[in-house]
N, C-alpha and C positions, 0 to 999 in steps of 0.2 A: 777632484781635489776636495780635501775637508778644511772647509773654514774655521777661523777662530777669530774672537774678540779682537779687537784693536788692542794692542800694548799699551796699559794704564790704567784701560775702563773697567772699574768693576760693575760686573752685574750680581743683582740679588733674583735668586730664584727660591721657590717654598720649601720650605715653609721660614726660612731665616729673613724673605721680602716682607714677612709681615715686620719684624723692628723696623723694615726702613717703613713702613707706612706709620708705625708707633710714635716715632722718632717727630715726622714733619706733624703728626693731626694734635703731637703734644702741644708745638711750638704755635701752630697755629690756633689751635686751641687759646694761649695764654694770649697770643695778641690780637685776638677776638675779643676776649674779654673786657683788652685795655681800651678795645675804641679803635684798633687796625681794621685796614679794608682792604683788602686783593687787589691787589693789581698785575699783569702780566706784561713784561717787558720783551722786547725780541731779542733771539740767541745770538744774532749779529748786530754790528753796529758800525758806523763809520770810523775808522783807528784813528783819527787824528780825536774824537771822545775821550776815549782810554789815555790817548798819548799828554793831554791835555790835563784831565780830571784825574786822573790814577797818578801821572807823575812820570817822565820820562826816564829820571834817576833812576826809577823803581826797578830791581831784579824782573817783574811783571811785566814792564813796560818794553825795555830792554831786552831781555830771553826767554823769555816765557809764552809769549803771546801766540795765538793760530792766525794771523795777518794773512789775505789772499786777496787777491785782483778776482771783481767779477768779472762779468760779461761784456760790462759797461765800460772795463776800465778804473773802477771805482775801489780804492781801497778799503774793505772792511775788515774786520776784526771778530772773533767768537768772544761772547764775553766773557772776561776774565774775571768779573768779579759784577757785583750785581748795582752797586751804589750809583756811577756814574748816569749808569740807562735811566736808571728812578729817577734823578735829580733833571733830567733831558726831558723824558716825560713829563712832570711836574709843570717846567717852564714851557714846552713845546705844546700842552693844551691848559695852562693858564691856570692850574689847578690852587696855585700857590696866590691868583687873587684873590678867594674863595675863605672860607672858616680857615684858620691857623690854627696849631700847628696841623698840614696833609699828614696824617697819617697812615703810613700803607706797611705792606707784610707782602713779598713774594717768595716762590720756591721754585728749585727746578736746577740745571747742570749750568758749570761753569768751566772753562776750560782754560790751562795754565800747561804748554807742554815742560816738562819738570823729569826727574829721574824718578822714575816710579819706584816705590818701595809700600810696604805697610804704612796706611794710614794719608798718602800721599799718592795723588793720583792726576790722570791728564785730561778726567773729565770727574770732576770734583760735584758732589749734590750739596749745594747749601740753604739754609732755611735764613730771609732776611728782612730786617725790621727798619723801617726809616720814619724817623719823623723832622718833616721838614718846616722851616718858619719861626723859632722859636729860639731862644738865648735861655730861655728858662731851667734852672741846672735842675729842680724837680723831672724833669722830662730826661735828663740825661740819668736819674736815678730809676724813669718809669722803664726804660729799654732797657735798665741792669734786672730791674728787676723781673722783664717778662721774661728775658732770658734763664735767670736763676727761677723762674717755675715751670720751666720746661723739665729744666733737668732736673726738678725734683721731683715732676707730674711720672716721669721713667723712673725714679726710684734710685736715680743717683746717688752718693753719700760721699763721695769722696772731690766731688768739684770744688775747683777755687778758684775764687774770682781775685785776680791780678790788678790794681788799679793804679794809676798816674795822669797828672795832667801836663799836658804839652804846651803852655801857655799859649799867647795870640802873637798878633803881629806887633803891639806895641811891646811886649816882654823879651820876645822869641829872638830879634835881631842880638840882644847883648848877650844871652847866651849865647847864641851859634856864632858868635866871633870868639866867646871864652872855650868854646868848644874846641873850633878850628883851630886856635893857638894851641890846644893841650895837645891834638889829634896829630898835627904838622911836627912833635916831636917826637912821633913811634915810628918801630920800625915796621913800618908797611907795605904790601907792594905796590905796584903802580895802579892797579885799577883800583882798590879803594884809595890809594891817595887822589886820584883824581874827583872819586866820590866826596872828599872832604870837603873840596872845595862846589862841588854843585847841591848836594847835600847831606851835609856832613850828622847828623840824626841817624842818617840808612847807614852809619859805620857802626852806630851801637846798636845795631839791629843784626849784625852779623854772627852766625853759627858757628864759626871756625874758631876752634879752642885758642889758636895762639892770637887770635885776635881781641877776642874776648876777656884775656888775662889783660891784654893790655889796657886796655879802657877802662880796666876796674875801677881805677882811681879817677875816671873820666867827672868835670864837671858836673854836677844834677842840675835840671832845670826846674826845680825844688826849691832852688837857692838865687833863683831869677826872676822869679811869679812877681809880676804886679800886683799891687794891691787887691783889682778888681778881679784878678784871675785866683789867686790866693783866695776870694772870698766864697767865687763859684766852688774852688774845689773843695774845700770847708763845707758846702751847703752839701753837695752831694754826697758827702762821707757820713753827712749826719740825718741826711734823710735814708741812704742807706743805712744807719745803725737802726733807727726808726721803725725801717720793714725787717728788723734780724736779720738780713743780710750780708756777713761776714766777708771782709775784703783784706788784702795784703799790703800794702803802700808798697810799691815797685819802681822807687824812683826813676830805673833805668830803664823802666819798659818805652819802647815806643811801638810805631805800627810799619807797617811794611807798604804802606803807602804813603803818597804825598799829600792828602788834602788835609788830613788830621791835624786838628788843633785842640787845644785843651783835653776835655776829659777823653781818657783814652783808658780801655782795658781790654784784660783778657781770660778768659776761660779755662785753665786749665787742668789736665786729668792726669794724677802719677804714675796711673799704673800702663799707660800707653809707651813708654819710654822715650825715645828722641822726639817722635811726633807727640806730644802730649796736649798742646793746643787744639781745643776742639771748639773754639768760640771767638767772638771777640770783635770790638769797633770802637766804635766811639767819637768825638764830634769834629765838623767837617764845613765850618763856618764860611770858607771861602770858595770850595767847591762850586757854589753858580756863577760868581765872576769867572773862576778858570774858566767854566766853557761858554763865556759869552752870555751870564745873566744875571738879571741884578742881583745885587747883595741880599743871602737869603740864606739863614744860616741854618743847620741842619745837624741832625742827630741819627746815628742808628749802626746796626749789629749783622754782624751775617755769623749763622753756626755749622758746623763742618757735620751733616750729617753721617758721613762715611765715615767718620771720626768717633762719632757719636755712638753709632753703633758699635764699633769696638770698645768704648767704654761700657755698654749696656752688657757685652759678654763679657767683658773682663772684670765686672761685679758679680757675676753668674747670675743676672737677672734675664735671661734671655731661655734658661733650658727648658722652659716648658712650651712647646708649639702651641701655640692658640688653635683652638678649634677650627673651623672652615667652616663649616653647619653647624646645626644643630637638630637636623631630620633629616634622614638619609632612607631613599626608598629601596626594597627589595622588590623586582618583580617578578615572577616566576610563570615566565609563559608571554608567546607576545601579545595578547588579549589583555593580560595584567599589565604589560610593558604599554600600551597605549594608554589607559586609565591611570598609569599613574604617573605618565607623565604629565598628564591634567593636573591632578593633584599635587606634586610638586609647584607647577608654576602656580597654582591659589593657595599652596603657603607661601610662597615667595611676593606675590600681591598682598596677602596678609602681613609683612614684614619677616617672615618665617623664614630664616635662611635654611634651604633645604637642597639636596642633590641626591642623586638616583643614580646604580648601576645602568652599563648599557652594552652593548654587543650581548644581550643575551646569555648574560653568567649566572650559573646554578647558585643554589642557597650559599654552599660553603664558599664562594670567589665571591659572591655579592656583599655577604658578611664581614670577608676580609675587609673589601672596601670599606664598608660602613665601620668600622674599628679605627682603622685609619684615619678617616675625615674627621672623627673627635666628635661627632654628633653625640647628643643626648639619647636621642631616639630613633628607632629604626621603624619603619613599617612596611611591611612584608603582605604579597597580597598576590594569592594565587588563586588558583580556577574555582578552587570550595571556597575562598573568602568572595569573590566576585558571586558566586551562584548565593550565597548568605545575605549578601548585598554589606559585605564588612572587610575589616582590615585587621591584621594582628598589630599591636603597637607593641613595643619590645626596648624596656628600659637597659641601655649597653649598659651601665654600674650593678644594675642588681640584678639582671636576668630577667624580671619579671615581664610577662608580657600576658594581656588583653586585648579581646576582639570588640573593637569600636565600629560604631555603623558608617559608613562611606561616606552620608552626608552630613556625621560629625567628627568626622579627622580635624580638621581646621580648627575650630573651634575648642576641642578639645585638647590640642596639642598645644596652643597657644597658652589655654589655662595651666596645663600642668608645667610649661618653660618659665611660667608668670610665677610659681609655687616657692 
């Protein structure tokens, strides 16, 4: 029988796997710079976590989720999103008695079984930032902002950052009664009406056109902010103008989960179509009491790399393969075939990415290869360059090629990639 992928999973193979490596060293890249540190959380988790921290209302919580009995009897869950595992670890090794605000960055697959389609998938790769400890709205503008240099580090131009605050617990309660009273008068069906009343937020989160017309005129909670919530989001709008930063005011945005409070946004790319969300978080205040910890309020972002990359081709910044090498050996004969596979691994010790034909391919099949891998330089080394005690070096752009002596290839190669 021939196997095939799981139904959802994409995989990246070469040379298009290199955007997804582009994609995460951007992101990490930028939350390196800000003061993030690595942290690796595990693919599973206890589901009462998720059912808890994510929000039971949630589409996620509700249908989506990979839930199985192990060995033990023990219900766990693949996770479905990365925030809740951070916030566990955090309090389960104490990290959060320590300097304020923890700040951490992980990567790696999330899993949400979903109808697969473009852009939307049952093992999702996302890139994630959290900074935990902290009410400071500066900090809710430092995660917009590493965000927005990720995707300008890839050469983005067309992203937009969505922004809204979800006010707190002292605001949120008067709106979501002015809410539920507006919401109790549409014509809906039964399971979002049930939604209304457990959480009636996730109904203006909803895709479905004729739902969406109806809420137009829904409430904003724009029109509810406390003073002290009103001030945060003020702050952060103006510390984003501060970094040029460009944002939307989206009164009606919210998030697709439960623990979001105040700042809240999103990332999104036009040229993707229904799925154009390729970003997005935002703050998450009560999240350690949901699962059992103290009051410790917290900030941070996950981005849809899968997402990503199709906006990286859908600006055409993607059609040129990046090289693999940049020295690529030819050897002609298996006397050259041992020698140079020495020499390969001491430009590779020297930082030299380099690679070599092998099953013993003649000049013309070795050359193809070397063409291929996108090397700068080829070096070619048969019976008369061994009896010489030399090598041909052979620049792929211009033709040109010269015999260097054996025990200065390295060296030499180094300088002319340095040039």
């Amino acid at each position: 029988m021939s196997f095939q992928a799981p139904k959802g999973v994409p995989e990246y193979l070469p040379p298009r796997s290199a955007i997804f490596l582009a994609v995460r060293e951007a992101f990490a890249a930028a939350a390196g710079n800000a003061g993030y540190s690595y942290i690796e959380v595990p693919v599973f988790e206890d589901t009462e976590l998720f059912a808890r921290g994510v929000g039971e209302s949630t589409d996620v919580v509700s249908k989506e989720m990979y839930t199985f009995a192990d060995r033990g009897g023990r219900s766990v869950t693949l996770r479905p999103e990365f925030t809740a595992g951070v916030m566990r670890s955090v309090l389960e090794h104490g990290l959060h008695t320590g300097q304020l605000p923890v700040k951490l960055w992980t990567t790696g697959p999330a899993f949400r079984y979903e109808r697969p389609q473009a852009g939307r998938y049952r093992q999702l790769q996302q890139f994630d930032v959290e900074a935990v400890g902290t009410e400071d709205p500066a900090v809710d503008a430092e995660t917009i902002a590493i965000a927005w240099s990720g995707y300008q580090a890839l050469g983005l131009t067309q992203v937009r950052l969505l922004l809204n605050t979800l006010g707190c617990k002292q605001c949120r309660p008067a709106y979501r009664a002015a809410l539920q009273d507006f919401l109790r008068g549409l014509d809906l069906d039964e399971a979002t009406r049930a939604r209304i009343e457990v959480n009636p937020l996730r109904v203006l989160d909803d895709k479905r056109p004729e739902v969406r017309a109806q809420v137009e005129n829904a409430p904003l909670i724009t029109d509810h902010l406390c003073a002290s919530c009103k001030a945060h989001h003020d702050r952060v709008r103006a510390l984003l103008e501060d970094l040029g930063v460009p944002w939307e005011d989206t009164p009606r945005l919210v998030r697709g989960l439960d623990y979001y409070s105040r700042t809240t946004y999103e990332f999104d790319h036009p040229l993707l179509g229904a799925q154009s969300g390729i970003g997005g978080g935002g703050r998450y205040d009560g999240l350690s009491e949901d699962i059992g910890g103290p009051p410790l309020p917290g900030i941070g972002f996950a981005v849809g790399v899968d997402r990503i990359i199709l906006a990286v081709e859908a600006e055409g910044l993607a059609a040129t393969a990046p090289a693999r090498v940049a020295v690529y050996g030819v050897p002609l004969g298996e006397e050259a075939a041992r020698r140079m596979f020495t020499l390969v691994n001491e430009l590779r010790a020297a930082g030299v990415a380099a690679d070599m034909a092998f099953d013993g391919k003649g000049l013309k099949g070795a050359m193809k290869g070397a063409d291929r891998s996108g090397a700068t330089y080829a070096v070619i080394l048969g019976e008369r360059d061994i009896a010489a005690g030399s090598a041909q070096v052979k620049d792929l752009a211009s033709g040109d090629q010269t015999a260097v002596p054996l025990a200065e290839i390295v060296t030499t190669l180094k300088e002319k990639l340095t040039q």
